[in-house]
Structure formats: structure tokens, C-alpha cells
N, C-alpha and C positions, 0 to 999 in steps of 0.2 A: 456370620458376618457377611460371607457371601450373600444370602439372603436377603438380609436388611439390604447391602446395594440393589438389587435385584430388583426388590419391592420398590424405594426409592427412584432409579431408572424409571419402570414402569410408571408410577405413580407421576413423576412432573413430563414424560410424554401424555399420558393420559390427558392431567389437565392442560397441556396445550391441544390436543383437538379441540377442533369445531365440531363438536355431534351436534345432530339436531336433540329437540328438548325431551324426546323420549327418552334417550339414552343420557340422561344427564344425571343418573344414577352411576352411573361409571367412573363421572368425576368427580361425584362428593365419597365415593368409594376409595377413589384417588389419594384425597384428598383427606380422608379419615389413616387412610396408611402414612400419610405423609405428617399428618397430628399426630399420630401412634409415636411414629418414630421419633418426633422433637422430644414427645413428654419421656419417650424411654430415656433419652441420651439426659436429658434434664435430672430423669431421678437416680437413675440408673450409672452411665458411661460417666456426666460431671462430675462426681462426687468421686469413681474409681479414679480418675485421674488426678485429681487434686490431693486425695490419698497416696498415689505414688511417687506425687510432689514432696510430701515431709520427708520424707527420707532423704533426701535431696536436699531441702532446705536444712536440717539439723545436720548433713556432714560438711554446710556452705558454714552455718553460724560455727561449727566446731573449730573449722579451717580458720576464721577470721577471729575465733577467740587464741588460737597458736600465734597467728600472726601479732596480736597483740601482746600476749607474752614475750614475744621475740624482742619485740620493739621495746618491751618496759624493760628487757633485758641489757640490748641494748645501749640505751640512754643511762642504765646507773653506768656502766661499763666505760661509756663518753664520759659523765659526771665524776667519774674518781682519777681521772687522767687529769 
């Protein structure tokens, strides 16, 4: 992870220089690390995190399915008073 920052860092200094046009291999170099890393996080990081999301989301829906019990509980509990 260190790395990816690293390469990232370098890469958007990179393409803020002004080199002249010889070296403008440097910033499509740049600039090919800084595409590397979008499509990683794209195919790769998006999907693990939205995966660590379900778990999350199925113990939200389980809580608000008690909650609703509670409440139907409850309202018969009102209703026979």
C-alpha cells in the first residue's frame, strides 16, 4: 500500500512538470501508473469494499427486522388494553 502511495505521489509531481518535449516520456510514464492505479482500485479495492459492506448491511436489515417485531409486539400489547 505504501508503494501504490509512493508511485501515486511521484506520478501527479511528475505530471506537473514542465519538461521539455524529449522527456515527455516521463509523463506519459506518469501517467500510465496513475491509469494502472485507477483500473486497480476499479477492479480490484471497489468491489473488496463494497464486499465488506454486506456484512454490515445484513446486521442493519437484521436489527430493523427486531425492531419491527418489537413494535408489532408492542401495538398487540396497546390493542388488548
Amino acid at each position: 500500500m505504501k508503494l501504490i502511495a509512493l508511485f501515486s505521489i511521484v506520478s501527479w509531481g511528475l505530471l506537473g512538470m514542465s519538461v521539455p518535449e524529449t522527456t515527455s516520456g516521463i509523463q506519459y510514464s506518469a501517467l500510465a501508473i496513475l491509469a494502472f492505479l485507477v483500473v486497480w482500485f476499479c477492479l480490484k479495492g471497489f468491489p473488496a469494499i463494497l464486499e465488506a459492506q454486506k456484512g454490515e448491511v445484513k446486521a442493519l436489515k437484521a436489527s430493523i427486522d427486531a425492531l419491527a417485531t418489537e413494535i408489532r409486539v408492542i401495538k398487540e400489547r396497546i390493542s388488548k388494553n
